[in-house]
Every structure is written in C-alpha cells, then in structure tokens.
Kinemage of the C-alpha trace (Angstrom):
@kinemage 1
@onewidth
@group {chain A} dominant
@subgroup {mainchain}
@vectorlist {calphas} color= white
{ca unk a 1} P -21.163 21.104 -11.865
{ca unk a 2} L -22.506 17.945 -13.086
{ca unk a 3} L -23.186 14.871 -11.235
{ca unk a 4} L -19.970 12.752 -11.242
{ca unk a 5} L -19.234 9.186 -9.757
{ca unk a 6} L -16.650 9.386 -6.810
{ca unk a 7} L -14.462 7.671 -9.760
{ca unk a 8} L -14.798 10.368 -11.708
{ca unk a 9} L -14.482 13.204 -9.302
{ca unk a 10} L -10.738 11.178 -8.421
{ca unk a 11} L -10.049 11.419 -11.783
{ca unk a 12} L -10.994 15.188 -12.594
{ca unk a 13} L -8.651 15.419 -9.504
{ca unk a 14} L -6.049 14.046 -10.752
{ca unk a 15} L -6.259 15.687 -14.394
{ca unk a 16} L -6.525 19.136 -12.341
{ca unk a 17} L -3.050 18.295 -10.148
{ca unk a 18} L -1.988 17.933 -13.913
{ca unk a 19} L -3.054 21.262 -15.651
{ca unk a 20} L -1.645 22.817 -12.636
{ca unk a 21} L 1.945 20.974 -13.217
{ca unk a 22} L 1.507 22.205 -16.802
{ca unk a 23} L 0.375 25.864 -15.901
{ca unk a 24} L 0.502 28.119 -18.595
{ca unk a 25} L 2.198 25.534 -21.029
{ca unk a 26} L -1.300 23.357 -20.005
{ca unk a 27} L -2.469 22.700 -23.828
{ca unk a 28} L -4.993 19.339 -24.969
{ca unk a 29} L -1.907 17.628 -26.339
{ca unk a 30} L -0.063 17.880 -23.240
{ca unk a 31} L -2.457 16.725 -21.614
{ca unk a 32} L -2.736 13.518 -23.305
{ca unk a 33} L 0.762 12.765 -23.402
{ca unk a 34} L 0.412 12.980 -19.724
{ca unk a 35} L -2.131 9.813 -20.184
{ca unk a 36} L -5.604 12.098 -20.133
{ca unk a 37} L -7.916 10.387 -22.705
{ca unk a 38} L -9.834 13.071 -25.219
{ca unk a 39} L -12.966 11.164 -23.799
{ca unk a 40} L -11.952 11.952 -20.221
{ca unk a 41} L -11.365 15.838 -21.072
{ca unk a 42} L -14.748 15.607 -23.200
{ca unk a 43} L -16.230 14.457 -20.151
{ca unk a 44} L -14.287 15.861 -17.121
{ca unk a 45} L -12.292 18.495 -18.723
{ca unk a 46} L -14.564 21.596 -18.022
{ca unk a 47} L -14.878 20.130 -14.382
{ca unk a 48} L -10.768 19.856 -13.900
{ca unk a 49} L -10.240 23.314 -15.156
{ca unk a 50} L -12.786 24.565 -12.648
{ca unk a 51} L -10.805 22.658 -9.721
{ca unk a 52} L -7.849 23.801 -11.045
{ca unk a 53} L -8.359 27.155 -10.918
{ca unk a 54} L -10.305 26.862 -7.649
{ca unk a 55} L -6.767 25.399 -6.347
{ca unk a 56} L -4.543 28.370 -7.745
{ca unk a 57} L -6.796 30.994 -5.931
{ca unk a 58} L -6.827 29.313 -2.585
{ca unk a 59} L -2.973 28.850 -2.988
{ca unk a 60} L -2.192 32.415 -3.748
{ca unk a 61} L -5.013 33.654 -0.628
C-alpha cells in the first residue's frame, strides 16, 4: 500500500465503510453520489477496496 497522510488513511476509511454499505450494488457512480470525489477514488480507491474487503473477511471469521 502506498504511503498515505493520516488524512487520507481517514478518508479511505470512510469510502471503505461506504463500499461496504453499497456491497454488491457498490458501482463508481454510487459512490459519488455518496459524496466520493473521482480524484479521491483515483487516489484512494484501490486502497478502500483493499480495506473493504479486509473488513468483510474478518467479519465473516
């Protein structure tokens, strides 16, 4: 994972808590109707999906 600012990592957070609201219905204009900028997925979106999915497998464990 790339080197975020503690900003950043809040915000990838927050867009993860988001995508896993969305689950399966989790699509780029979703998510920016939810307020996620493209320039925050461009940026953070690879790192959300990753937390994301790293929060669904320790939830079903």
């Amino acid at each position: 994972m790339k080197n975020f600012t503690l900003a950043q990592r809040a915000r990838a957070r927050q867009i993860a808590e988001i995508m896993r609201e969305l689950g399966d219905d989790c699509t780029e204009h979703r998510l920016i109707r939810r307020g996620v900028t493209r320039a925050e997925l461009d940026t953070l979106g690879e790192a959300a999906t990753e937390r994301a999915n790293a929060d669904a497998v320790r939830q079903a464990a």
